[in-house]
N, C-alpha and C positions, 0 to 999 in steps of 0.2 A: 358317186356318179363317175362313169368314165370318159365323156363327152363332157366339150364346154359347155360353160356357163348362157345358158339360152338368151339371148337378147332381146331386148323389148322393140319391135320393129311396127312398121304398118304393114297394114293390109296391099296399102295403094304400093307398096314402092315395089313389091315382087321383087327385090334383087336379089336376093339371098347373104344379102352381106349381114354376118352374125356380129360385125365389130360395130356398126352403127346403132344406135337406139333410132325407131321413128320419130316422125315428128310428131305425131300426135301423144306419142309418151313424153317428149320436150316441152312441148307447149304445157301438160301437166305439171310437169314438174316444177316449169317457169312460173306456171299461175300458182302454184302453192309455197316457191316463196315471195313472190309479191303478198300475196294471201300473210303470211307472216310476218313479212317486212310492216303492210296496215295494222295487224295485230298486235304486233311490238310496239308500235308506235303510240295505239290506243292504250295499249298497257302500261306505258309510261307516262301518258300527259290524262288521262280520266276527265274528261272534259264533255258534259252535258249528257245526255241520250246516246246510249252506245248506237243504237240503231241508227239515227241521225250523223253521227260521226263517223261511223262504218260507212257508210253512203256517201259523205261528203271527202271521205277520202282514197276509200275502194274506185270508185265509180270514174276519176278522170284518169286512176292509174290503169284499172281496166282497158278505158276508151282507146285513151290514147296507146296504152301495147298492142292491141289487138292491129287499129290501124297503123301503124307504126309495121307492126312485124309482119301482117300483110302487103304490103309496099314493098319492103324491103326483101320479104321471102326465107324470114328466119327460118320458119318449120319446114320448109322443101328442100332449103340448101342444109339445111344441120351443118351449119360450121360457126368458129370460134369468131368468126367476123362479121358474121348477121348478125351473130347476137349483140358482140360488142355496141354494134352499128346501132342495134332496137335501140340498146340499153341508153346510150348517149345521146339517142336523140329524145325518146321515148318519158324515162322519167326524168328530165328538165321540163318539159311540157308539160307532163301532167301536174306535177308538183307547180309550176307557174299557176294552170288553169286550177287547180286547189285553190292558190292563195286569192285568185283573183275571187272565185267563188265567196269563200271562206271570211277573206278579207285579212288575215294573219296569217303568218309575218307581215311586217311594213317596215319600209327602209332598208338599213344593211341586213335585217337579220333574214331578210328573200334567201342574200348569196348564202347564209351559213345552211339555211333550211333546205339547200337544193344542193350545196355539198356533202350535208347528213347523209338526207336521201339515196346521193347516188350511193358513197362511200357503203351502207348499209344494204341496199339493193344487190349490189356488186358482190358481197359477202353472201348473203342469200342466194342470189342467184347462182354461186361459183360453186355455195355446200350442193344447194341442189343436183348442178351440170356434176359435180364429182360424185355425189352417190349412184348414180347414174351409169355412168364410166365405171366406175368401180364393178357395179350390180352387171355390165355387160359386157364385161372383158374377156375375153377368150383366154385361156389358157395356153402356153406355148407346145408345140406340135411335138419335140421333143420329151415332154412330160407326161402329154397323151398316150405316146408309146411303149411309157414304160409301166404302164398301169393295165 
C-alpha cells in the first residue's frame, strides 16, 4: 500500500483526523481488556460457578466504567488523561463495590486487592491503548513520497 495506515475513527466525529482512533473504537478496546483483566483473574483463583463469578465481578467493573467515563467524557475527548482520570477513579470503586457485594477481601487484604487490580488493569489497558496507536499511525510524509 502507498497511503497511511487507515485509522479506526467514528462516524460522529467527521474530522478527518487519520492520527486519532475514535471513541467508539476506544471504548472497545477499553472494554476488552477489562474483559481480560475479569478473565485473568477468574483464571487464577477458580472459585464456584464461573457464570456467578463472571457476574459478581464483570458487572461493578462494567457499571462503574461506563459511569465513570461518561462523566468524565473519556471516549469524546480520547486523551491520555480521561483515561487516566476513568482508570483512578473508576476501578477502586468497582473493585470496593465487588468486595462489598462479594464480602472478600476483609481487612488489609481490600488495600492489596485494589492495588492488584489497578496495577493489572493499567497494564491491560495500556497493551490495549498501544495496539491501537500502533494499528493507526500514520506514516511520515517524507516516506510516502518516495514510494
Amino acid at each position: 500500500m502507498n497511503g497511511p495506515a487507515p485509522a479506526i475513527t467514528d462516524a460522529s466525529t467527521g474530522s478527518g483526523d487519520r492520527r486519532r482512533p475514535g471513541g467508539l473504537a476506544l471504548a472497545v478496546v477499553d472494554a476488552v481488556a477489562l474483559l481480560t483483566f475479569v478473565g485473568v483473574g477468574l483464571r487464577s483463583h477458580r472459585l464456584g460457578a464461573i457464570v456467578e463469578i463472571a457476574v459478581r465481578n464483570l458487572v461493578p467493573l462494567a457499571v462503574t466504567w461506563a459511569s465513570v467515563s461518561l462523566v468524565v467524557g473519556t471516549y469524546g475527548r480520547r486523551d491520555l488523561a480521561s483515561l487516566v482520570l476513568t482508570w483512578a477513579i473508576a476501578v477502586p470503586a468497582a473493585l470496593l463495590a465487588r468486595t462489598w457485594w462479594v464480602g472478600s477481601p476483609q481487612g488489609g487484604r481490600v488495600a492489596l486487592f485494589v492495588a492488584v487490580g489497578l496495577a493489572f488493569t493499567a497494564l491491560f489497558l495500556s497493551i490495549g491503548r498501544t495496539i491501537v496507536a500502533l494499528c493507526t499511525r500514520t506514516r511520515p510524509v517524507w516516506r510516502a513520497a518516495d514510494q
